[in-house]
KOLVO-305606 format. One record per residue (C-alpha): residue number from 1; residue in one letter; x, y, z. Coordinates in pm, 1 decimal, always signed. Layout:
residues N
<r num="NUM" residu="a" x="X" y="Y" z="Z"/>
...
***
This chain:
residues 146
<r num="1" residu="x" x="+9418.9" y="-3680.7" z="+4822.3"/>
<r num="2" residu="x" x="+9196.2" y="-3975.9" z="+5008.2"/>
<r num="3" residu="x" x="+9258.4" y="-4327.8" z="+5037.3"/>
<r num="4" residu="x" x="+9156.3" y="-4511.2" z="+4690.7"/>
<r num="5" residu="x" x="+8862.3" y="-4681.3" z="+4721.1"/>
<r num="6" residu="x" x="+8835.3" y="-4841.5" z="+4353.8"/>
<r num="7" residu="x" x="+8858.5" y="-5210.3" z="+4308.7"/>
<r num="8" residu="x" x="+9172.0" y="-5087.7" z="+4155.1"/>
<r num="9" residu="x" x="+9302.7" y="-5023.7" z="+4443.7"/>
<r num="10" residu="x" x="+9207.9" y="-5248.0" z="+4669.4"/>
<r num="11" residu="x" x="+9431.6" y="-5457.7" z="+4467.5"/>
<r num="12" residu="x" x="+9669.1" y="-5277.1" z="+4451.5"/>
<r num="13" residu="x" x="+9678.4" y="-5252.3" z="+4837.0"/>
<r num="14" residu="x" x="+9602.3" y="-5625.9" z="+4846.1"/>
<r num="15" residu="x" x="+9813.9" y="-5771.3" z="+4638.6"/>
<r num="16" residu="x" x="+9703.1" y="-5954.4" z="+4304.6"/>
<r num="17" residu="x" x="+9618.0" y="-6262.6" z="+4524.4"/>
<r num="18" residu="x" x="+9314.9" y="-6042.9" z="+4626.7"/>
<r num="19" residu="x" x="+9232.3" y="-5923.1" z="+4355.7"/>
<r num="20" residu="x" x="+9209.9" y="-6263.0" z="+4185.2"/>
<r num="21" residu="x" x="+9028.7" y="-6422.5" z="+4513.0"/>
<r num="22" residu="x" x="+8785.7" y="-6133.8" z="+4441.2"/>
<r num="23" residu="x" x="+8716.7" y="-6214.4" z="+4111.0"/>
<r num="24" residu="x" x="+8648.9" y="-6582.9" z="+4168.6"/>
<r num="25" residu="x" x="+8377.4" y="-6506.2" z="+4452.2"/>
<r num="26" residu="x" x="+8216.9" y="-6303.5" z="+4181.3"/>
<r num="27" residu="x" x="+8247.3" y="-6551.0" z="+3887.2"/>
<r num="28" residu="x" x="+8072.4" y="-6832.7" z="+4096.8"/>
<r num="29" residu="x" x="+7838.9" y="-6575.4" z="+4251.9"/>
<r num="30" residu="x" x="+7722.7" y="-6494.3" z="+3889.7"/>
<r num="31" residu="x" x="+7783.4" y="-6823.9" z="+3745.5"/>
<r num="32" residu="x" x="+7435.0" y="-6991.8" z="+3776.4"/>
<r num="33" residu="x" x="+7308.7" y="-6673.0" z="+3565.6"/>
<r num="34" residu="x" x="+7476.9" y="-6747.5" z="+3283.7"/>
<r num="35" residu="x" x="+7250.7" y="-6866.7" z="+2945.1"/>
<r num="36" residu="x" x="+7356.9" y="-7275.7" z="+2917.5"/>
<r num="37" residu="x" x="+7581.3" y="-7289.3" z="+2577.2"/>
<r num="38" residu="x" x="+7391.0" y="-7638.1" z="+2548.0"/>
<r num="39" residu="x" x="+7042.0" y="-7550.4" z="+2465.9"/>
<r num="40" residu="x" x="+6782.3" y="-7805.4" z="+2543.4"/>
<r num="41" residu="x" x="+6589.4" y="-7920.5" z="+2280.0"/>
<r num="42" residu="x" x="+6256.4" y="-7996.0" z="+2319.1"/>
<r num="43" residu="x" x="+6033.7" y="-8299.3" z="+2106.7"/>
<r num="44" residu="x" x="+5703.1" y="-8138.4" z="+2087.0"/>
<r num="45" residu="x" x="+5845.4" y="-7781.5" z="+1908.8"/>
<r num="46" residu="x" x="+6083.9" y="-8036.0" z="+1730.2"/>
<r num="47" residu="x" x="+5798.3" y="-8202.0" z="+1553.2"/>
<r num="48" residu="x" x="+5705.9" y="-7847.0" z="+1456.1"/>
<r num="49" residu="x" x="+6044.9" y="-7771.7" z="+1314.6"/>
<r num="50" residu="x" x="+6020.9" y="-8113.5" z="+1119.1"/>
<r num="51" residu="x" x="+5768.3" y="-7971.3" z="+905.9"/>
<r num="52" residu="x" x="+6017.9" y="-7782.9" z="+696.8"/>
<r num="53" residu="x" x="+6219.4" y="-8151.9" z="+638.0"/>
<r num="54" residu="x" x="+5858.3" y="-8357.5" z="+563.8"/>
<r num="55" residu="x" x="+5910.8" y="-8273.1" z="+179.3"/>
<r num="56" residu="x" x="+6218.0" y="-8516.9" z="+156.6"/>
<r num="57" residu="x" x="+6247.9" y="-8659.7" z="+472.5"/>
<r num="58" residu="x" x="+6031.0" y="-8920.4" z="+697.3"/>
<r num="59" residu="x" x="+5992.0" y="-9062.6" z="+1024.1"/>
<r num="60" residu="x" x="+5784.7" y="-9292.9" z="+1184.4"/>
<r num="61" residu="x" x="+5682.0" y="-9650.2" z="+1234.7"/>
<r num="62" residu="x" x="+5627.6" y="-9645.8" z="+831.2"/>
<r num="63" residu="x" x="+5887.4" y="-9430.1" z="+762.5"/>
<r num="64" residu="x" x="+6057.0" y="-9502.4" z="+365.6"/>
<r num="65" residu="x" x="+6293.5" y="-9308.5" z="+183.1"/>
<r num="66" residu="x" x="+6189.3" y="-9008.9" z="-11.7"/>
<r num="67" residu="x" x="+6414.6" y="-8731.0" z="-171.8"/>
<r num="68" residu="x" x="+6630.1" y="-8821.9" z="+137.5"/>
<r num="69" residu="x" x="+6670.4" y="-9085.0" z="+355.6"/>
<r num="70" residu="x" x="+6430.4" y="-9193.6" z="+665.9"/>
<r num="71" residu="x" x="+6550.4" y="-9064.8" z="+940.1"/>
<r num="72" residu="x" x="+6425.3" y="-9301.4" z="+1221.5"/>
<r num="73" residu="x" x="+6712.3" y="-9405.4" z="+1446.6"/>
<r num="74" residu="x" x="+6944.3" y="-9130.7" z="+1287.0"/>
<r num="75" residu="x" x="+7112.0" y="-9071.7" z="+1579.4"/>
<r num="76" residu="x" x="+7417.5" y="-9318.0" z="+1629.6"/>
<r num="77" residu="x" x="+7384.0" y="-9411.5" z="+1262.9"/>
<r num="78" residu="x" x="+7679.6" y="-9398.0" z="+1044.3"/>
<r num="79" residu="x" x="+7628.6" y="-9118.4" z="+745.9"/>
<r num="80" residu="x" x="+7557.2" y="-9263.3" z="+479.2"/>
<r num="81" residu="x" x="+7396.0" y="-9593.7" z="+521.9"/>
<r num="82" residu="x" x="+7016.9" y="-9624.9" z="+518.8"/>
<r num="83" residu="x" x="+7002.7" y="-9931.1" z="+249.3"/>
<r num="84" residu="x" x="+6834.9" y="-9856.0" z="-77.0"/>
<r num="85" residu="x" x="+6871.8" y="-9462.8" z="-60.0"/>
<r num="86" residu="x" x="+7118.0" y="-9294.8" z="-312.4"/>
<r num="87" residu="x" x="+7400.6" y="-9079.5" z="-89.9"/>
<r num="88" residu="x" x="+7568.6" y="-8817.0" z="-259.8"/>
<r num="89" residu="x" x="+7949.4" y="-8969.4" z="-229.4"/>
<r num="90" residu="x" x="+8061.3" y="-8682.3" z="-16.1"/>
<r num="91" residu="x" x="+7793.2" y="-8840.0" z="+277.4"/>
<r num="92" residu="x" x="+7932.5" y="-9175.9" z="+201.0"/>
<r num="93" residu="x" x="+8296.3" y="-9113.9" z="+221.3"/>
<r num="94" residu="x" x="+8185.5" y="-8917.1" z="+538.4"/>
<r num="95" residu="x" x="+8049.5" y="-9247.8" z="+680.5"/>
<r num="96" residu="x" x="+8328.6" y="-9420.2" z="+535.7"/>
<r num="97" residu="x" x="+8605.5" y="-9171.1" z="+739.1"/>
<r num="98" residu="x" x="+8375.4" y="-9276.1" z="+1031.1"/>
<r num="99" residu="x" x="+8066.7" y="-8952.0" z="+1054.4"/>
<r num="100" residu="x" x="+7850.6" y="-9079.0" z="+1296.0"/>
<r num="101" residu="x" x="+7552.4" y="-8891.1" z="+1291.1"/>
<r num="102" residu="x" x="+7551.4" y="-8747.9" z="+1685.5"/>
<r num="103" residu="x" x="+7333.5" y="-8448.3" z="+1858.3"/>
<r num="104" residu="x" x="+7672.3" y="-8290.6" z="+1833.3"/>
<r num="105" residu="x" x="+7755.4" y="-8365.8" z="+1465.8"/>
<r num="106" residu="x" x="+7384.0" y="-8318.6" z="+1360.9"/>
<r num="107" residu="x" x="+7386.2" y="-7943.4" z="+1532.0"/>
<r num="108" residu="x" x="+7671.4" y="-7846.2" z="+1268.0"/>
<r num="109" residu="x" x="+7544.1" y="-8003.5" z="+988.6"/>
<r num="110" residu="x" x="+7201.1" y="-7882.8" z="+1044.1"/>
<r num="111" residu="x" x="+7293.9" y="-7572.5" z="+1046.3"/>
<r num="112" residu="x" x="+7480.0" y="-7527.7" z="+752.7"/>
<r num="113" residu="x" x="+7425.4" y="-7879.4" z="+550.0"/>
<r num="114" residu="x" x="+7652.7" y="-7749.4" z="+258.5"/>
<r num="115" residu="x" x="+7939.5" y="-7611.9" z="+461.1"/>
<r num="116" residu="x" x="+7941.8" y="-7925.0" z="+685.0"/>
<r num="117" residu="x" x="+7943.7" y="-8172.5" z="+433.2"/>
<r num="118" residu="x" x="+8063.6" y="-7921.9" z="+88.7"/>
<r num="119" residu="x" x="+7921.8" y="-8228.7" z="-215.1"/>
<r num="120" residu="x" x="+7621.0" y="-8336.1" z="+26.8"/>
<r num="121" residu="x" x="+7232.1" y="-8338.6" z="-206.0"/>
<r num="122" residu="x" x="+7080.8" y="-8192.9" z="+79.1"/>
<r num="123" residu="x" x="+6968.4" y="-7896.7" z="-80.3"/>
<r num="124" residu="x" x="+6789.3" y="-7726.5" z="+253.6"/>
<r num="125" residu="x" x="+7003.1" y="-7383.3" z="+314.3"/>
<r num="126" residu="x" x="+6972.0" y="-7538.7" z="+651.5"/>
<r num="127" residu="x" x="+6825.8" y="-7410.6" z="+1060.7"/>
<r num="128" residu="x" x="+6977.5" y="-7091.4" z="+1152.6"/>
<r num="129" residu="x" x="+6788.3" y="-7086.6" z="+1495.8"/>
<r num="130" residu="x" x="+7000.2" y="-7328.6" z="+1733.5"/>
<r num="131" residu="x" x="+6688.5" y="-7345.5" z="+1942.8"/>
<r num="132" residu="x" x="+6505.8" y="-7516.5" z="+1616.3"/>
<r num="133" residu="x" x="+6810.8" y="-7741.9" z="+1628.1"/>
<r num="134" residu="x" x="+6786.3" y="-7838.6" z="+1935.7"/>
<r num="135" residu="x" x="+6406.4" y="-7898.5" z="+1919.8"/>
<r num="136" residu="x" x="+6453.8" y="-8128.2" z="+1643.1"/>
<r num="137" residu="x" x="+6719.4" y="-8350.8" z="+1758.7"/>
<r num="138" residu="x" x="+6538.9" y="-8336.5" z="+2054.6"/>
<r num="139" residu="x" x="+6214.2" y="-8510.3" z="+1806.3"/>
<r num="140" residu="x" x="+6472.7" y="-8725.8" z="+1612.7"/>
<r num="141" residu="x" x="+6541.2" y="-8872.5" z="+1904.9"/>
<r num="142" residu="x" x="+6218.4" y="-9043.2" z="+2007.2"/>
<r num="143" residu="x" x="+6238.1" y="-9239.4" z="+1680.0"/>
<r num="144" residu="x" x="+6573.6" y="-9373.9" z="+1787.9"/>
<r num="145" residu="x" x="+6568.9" y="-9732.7" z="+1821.7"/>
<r num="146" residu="x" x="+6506.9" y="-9872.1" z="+2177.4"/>
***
């Protein structure tokens, strides 16, 4: 039989020191063509997305509180604190354990509002798409105070 030419054994020939030098050449060859795990979000699709929260929520320089609260300046905010709208207690013991509503925080819940927050109102079965999550925290955002 011939000399083994498999990666298998060139580290075996080589040593694990190799072997392992090999494989981090490779990983940072391949790195930059790996999907980001953060997706960015983007305003203009977000105010698309919003569409499916106008029913109960509301933004804007005249924003008010509907079925749920306004959401300007959500991000940063404390849960449950926009003044004269009803919070479920589960959202305001959230706020009170210190929830502060963050692009991080607002990914999970929007996702899943009733696993996040199990006693929450929110009655939206929540954005499956993490793109559409993105996109709207992304729109969110440009009504955050200045």
């Amino acid at each position: 039989m011939g000399r083994d030419f498999s990666v298998q054994g060139k580290i075996a020939r080589r040593g694990w020191r190799a072997g392992a030098l090999a494989a981090a050449t490779a990983l940072a060859w391949l790195w930059p063509l790996a999907p980001a795990t953060a997706q960015q979000g983007n305003a203009a699709d977000g105010a698309d997305v919003f569409k499916k929260c106008r029913a109960c929520h509301d933004v804007g320089p005249e924003a008010k509180n509907k079925v749920g609260p306004m959401l300007n300046g959500v991000i940063g905010r404390t849960a449950g604190t926009v003044p004269q709208f009803a919070y479920s207690e589960a959202n305001k013991t959230a706020g009170a354990k210190g929830l502060t509503w963050s692009e991080e925080s607002l990914t999970k819940y929007l996702e899943d509002p009733r696993a996040f927050m199990p006693g929450t109102k929110m009655a939206f079965a929540g954005l499956k798409d993490p793109q559409d999550r993105s996109d709207l925290i992304a729109y969110l955002k440009t009504f955050s105070k200045k």
